[in-house]
C-alpha positions as CSV (number, residue, x, y, z in Angstrom):
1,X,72.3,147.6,-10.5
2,X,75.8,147.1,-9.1
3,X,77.3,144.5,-7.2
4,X,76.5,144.9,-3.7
5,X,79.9,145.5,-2.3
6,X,81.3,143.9,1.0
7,X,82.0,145.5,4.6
8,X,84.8,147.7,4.8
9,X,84.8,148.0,8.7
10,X,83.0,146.9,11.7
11,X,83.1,149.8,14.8
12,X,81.8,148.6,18.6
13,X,81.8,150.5,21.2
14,X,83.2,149.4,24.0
15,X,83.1,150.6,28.1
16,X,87.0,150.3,28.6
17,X,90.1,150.9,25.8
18,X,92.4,150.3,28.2
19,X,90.8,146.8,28.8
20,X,89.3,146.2,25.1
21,X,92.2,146.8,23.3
22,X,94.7,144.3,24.9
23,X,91.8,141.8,24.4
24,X,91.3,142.3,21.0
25,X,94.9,142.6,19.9
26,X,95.6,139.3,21.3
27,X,92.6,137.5,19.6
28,X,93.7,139.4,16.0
29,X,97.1,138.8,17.1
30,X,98.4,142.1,15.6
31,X,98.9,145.5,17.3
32,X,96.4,148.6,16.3
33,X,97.2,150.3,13.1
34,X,95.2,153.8,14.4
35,X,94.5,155.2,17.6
36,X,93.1,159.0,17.9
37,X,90.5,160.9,19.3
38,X,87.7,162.2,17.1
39,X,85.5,164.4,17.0
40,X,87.1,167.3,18.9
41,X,87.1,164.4,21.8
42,X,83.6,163.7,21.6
43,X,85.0,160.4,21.5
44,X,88.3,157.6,21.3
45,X,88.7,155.0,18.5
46,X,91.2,152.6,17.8
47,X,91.6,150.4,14.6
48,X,92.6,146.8,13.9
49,X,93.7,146.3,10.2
50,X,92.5,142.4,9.6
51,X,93.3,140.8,6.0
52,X,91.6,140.8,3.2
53,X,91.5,144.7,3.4
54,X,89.3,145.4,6.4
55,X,89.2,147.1,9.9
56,X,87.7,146.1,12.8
57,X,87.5,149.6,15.6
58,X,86.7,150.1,19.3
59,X,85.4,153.2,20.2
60,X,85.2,154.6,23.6
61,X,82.7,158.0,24.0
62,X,83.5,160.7,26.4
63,X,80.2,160.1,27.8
64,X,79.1,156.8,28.2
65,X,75.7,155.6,27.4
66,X,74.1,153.7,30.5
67,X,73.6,149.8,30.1
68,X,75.1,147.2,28.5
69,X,75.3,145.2,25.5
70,X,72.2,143.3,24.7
71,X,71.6,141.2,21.2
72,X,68.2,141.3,22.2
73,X,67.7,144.9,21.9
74,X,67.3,146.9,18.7
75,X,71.1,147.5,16.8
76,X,73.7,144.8,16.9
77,X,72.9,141.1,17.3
78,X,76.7,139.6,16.9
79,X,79.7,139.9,14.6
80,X,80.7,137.3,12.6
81,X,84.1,136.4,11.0
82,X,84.1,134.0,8.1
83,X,86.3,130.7,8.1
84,X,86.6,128.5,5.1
85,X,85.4,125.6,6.6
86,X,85.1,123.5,10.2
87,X,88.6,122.8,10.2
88,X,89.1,126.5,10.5
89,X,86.5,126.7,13.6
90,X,88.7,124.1,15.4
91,X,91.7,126.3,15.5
92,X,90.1,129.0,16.2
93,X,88.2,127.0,18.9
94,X,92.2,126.0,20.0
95,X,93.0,129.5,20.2
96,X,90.0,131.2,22.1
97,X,91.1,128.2,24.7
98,X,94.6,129.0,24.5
99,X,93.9,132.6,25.3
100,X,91.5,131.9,28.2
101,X,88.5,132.7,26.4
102,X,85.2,131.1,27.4
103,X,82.9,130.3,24.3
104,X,80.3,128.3,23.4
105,X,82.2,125.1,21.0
106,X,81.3,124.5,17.7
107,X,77.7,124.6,17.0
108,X,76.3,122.8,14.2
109,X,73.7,123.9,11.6
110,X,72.3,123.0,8.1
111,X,73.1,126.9,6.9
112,X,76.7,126.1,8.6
113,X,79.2,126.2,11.2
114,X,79.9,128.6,14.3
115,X,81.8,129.2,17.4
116,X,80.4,131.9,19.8
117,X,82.0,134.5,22.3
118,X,81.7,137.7,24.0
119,X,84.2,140.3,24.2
120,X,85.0,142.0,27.6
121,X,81.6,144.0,27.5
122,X,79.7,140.8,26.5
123,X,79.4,142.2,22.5
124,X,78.5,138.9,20.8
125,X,81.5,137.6,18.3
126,X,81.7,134.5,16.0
127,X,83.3,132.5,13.8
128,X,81.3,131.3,10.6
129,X,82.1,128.5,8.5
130,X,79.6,127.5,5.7
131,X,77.8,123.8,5.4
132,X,80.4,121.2,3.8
């Protein structure tokens, strides 16, 4: 059997582009490398190259499902980006507080390290840092 290979791309869907994208491009702190409609316009999308080779996209359908996120529902619980280590989380922590982002501080764990926060439609984020 192969190597089970890693993510290539994380897409959410968000309520609001115009309000997602800004907020996002601030927190990668790099501009969108694709923005298009797909689809025949059945829906927008817009792409954030991150490094290390992947992309993180906002989509925004034509026609909007009712409701809003909830981990506790079936699909997506939270998305997690990895840090090398609690040092890491700290800056991170610095910059989410630098760019007026509520979270939750640094929680933590046996199995590791994290730092929670929502994005503007409440989709669960984090940073990770394994156990030292």
């Amino acid at each position: 059997m192969p190597e089970f290979p890693g993510f290539t791309h994380v897409a959410v869907t968000v309520s609001d582009l115009a309000r997602s994208v800004p907020w996002y491009a601030a927190l990668f702190g790099s501009d969108p490398v694709l923005d298009e409609d797909v689809e025949a316009g059945a829906f927008h999308h817009t792409v954030f190259a991150l490094d290390g080779g992947q992309l993180f996209g906002l989509h925004q359908d034509v026609i909007p499902a009712a409701g809003s996120f909830d981990e506790h529902r079936a699909g997506l619980n939270h998305a997690a980006f990895g840090c090398a280590d609690r040092a890491e989380l700290e800056t991170w922590a610095t910059r989410l507080d630098e760019l007026g982002y509520t979270h939750g501080g640094i929680v933590d764990a046996h199995y590791g390290s994290g730092l929670s926060f929502r994005d503007p439609d409440g989709i669960a984020l984090e940073f990770f840092a394994p156990p030292s």
